[in-house]
N, C-alpha and C positions, 0 to 999 in steps of 0.2 A: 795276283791281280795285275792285266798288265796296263798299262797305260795309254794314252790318247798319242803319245811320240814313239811309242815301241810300235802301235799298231799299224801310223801313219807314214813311218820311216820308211816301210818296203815300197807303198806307193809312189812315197816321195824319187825317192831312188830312183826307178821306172821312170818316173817322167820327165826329169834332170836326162837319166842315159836317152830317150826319145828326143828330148828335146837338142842335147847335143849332136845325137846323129841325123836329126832332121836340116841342124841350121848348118851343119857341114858339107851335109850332101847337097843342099843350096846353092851352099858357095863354089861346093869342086865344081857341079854342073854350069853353074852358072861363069865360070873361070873357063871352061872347056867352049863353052859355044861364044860366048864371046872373042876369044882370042885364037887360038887358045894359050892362057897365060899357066906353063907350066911348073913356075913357080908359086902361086897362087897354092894350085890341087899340093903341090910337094907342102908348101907350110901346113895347108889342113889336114894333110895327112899326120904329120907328126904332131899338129895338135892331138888329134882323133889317139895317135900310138901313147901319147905319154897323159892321156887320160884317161884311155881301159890300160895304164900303168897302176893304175890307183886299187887296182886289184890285189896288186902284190902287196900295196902298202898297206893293207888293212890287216890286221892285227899288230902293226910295228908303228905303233906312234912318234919314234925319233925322227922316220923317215917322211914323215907328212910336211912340214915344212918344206923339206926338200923337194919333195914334188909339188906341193902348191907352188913352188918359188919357178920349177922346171915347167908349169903348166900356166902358167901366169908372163913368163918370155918367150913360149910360143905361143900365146896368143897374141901379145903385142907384136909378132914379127908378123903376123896373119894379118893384124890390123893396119899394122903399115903397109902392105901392099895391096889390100884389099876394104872397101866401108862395108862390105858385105861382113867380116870380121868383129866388126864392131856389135853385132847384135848376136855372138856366142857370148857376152857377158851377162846375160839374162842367168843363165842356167849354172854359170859361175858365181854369182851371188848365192845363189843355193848351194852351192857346193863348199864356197868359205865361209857360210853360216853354220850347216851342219857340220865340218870337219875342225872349225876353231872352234874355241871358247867363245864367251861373247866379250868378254873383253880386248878377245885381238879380230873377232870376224868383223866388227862392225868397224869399225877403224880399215881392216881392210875393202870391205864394199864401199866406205867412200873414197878409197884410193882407184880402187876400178869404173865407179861413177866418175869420176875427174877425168881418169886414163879415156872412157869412151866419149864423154862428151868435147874433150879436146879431139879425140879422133874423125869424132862426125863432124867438125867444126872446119882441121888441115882440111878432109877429105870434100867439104863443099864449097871451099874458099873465104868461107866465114861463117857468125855465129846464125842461130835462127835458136826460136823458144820450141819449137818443136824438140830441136839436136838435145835441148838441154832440161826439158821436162820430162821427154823418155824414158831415158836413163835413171832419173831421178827419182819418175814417180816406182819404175821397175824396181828399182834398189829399197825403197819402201816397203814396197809389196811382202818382198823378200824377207824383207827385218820384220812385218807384222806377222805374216806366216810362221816360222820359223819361232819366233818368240809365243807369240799365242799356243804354238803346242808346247811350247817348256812351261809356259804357265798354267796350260789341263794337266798338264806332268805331274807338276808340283800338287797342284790341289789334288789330284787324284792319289797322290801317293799321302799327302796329310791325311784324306777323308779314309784311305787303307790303314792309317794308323791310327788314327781313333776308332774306327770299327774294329780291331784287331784288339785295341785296348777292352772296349766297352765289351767283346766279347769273352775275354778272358777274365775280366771281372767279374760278368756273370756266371761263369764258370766255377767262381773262386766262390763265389756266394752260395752257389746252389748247390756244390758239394763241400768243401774245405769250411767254409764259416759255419753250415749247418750240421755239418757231421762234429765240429768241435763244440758246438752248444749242445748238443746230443749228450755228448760225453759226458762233460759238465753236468749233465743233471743226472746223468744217471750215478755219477761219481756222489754228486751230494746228496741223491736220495742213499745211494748204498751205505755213507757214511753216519746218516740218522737211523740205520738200521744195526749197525755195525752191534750194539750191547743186545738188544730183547731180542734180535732174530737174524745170527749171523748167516744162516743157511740163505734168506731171505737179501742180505747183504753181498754173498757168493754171487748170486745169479745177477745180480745186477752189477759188479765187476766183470763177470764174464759177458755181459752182454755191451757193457762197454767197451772190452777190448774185439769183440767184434766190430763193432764200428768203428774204432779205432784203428781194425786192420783193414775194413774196408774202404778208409780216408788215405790211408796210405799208398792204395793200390790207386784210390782219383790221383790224390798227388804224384804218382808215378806216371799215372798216363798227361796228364796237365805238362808234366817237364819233358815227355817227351815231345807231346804235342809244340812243343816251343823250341826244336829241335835237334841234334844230338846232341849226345854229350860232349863229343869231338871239338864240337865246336864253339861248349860254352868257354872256353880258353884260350881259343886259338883263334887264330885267323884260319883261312881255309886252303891256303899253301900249306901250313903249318900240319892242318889235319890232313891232308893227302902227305903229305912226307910221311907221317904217322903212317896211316892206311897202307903206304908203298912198304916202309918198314917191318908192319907187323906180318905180312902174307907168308913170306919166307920162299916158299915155290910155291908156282913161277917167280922169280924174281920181277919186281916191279921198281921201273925207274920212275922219278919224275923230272918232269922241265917245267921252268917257269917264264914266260917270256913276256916281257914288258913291265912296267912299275906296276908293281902289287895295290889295288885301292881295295877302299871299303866298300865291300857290297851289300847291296838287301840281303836282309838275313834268308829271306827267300828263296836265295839266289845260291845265296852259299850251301844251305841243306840241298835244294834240290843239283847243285852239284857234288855234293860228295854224296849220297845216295848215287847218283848215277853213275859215278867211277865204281862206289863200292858195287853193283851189280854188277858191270860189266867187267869189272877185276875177278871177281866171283864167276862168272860166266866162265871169262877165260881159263881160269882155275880149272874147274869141275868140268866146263861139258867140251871145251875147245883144245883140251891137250898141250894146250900152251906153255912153250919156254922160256919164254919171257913175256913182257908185257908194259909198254911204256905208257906213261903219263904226260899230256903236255896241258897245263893252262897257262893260254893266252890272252891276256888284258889288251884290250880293242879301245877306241874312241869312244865308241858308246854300244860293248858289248861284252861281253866274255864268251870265250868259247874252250870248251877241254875235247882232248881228242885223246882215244884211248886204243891201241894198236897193238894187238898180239900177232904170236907167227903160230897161232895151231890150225886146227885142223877146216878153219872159213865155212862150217857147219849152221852157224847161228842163222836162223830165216825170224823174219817175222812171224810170229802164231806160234814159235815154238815154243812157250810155254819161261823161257827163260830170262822173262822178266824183259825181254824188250817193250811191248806196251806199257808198263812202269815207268822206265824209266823216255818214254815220248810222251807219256801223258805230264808228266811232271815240267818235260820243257815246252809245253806246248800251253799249259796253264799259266805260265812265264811271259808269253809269245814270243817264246824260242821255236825254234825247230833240235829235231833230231836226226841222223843221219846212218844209217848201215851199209858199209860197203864190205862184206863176204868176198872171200878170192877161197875158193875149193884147193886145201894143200897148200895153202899162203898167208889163211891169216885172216883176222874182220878189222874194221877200222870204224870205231863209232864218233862219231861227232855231235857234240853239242853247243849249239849258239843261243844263248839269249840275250836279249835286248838289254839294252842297262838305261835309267834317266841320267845322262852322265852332263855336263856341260857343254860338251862339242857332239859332233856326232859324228858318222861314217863317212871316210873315204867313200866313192865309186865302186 
């Protein structure tokens, strides 16, 4: 099930990157014809450079501070030379809402509401209700937006876990509770038969332990349905280390980059299902010598990326379990990714969405 912030984050994104390239290209042009004040375009520019930086930082959460902190004094230098400056902090609200928590974003958008409306204030020689309702009611907007989808989050992931419940109980009812009351009588009629007519007693043991073995086989499909067994013990590094372990050839490494969290269980089958095919892929149809693993813990994503050096054969339609293993991240609202090099190798990637508390870099 994916949710209302998994779905809503790629548009979000989109309109943030528009919205920054719109209010730059503003300002360079409008720095050009007026002066032309050369250092004006030079600060937007390395504003604009150390915010399609924010590329690189997404999957390494250490380094997000740091570029918030690196994108946050080139905008101030932007704002001092220019009031045009002053209204890239729209889109910057959104960008320290989703990329912090909410216990340090909000704290930071009233540091940036203060920073611009002191700016609009230097830059007109004093204050006006206008300079300072702007800013304010914008930074609002921001914290209601932002907030309102972690709150469809939330409820949409409770209402996925009481459907998940309510249907596993029905589950549990309609084969396990009634296949054991089954038993039960057929046990305690066979047992009042057991002296006057043990042949009569036979077939009603034997008919028990038919049902009996056919509860077994529900029960087997019920725990798998709840799924693998990899992972009723582990965590899901834990089971891709496994995974990597048991294959023998190719040799399979893994990486893990960034602090390991708790994912939806969701999240976790359908990525070790997708290493295991595409481990398996690489094995059997791609000739492969080796074969690496990387999962990456994101702000509000995971993504594994799985990289062999055979034979870059795999196409989509080829039967090899790629549709499998995109429908699985697609039902997520993930994506999936295939990139084939012929004689070099394929490179699968998988991203999904996480409800995590912060959310994506740029």
């Amino acid at each position: 099930m994916t949710s209302p912030l998994s779905r809503a984050l790629p548009l979000l994104r989109f309109l943030i990157h528009l919205l920054v390239a719109g209010l730059l290209a503003v300002t360079v042009v409008t720095a050009v014809v007026d002066g032309p004040h050369w250092d004006v375009v030079a600060a937007a520019l390395i504003v604009a450079g150390v915010y399609a930086a924010g590329r690189v930082v997404r999957g390494r959460p250490r380094l997000v501070p740091v570029w918030g902190a690196a994108l946050s004094a080139a905008w101030l230098v932007l704002v001092v030379l220019t009031p045009m400056g002053v209204w890239v902090v729209f889109p910057l609200f959104f960008v320290a809402l989703s990329v912090l928590a909410p216990r340090l974003s909000v704290p930071v958008v009233g540091l940036l509401t203060a920073m611009a409306v002191a700016a609009f204030a230097w830059h007109a020689g004093g204050w006006s209700v206008g300079a300072v309702l702007g800013p304010v009611i914008g930074a609002l907007v921001a914290i209601g937006i932002v907030s309102g989808l972690r709150i469809a989050t939330e409820e949409s992931q409770r209402r996925g876990r009481l459907e998940e419940r309510e249907r596993y109980s029905r589950e549990v009812h309609d084969t396990l509770a009634q296949g054991l009351g089954s038993i039960h009588l057929l046990l305690g009629a066979a047992e009042g038969h057991l002296e006057r007519s043990p042949e009569r007693a036979r077939a009603l043991v034997s008919q028990a332990r038919e049902v009996a073995s056919a509860n077994l086989t529900e029960a087997r499909r019920l725990v798998r349905a709840q799924g693998p067994a990899d992972l009723a013990e582990r965590s899901l590094p834990e089971a891709l280390a496994r995974l990597a372990a048991s294959v023998g050839e190719p040799p399979v490494t893994l990486r893990v980059d960034g602090p390991p969290t708790a994912l939806p269980g969701t999240h976790d089958v359908a990525l070790l299902r997708i290493a295991q095919e595409a481990v398996n892929n690489a094995a059997r149809h791609a000739d492969a010598r080796q074969v690496a693993l990387t999962l990456t813990y994101a702000q509000d994503e995971v993504l594994l990326d799985v990289v062999d050096d055979g034979n870059g054969q795999v196409r989509e339609g080829d039967g090899f379990g790629i549709g499998s293993m995109r429908a699985r991240a697609e039902e997520l609202g993930g994506t999936l990714s295939i990139e084939p090099s012929a004689g070099h190798g394929t490179a699968i990637a998988a991203r999904l969405p996480l409800p995590v508390e912060g959310g994506d870099t740029p």
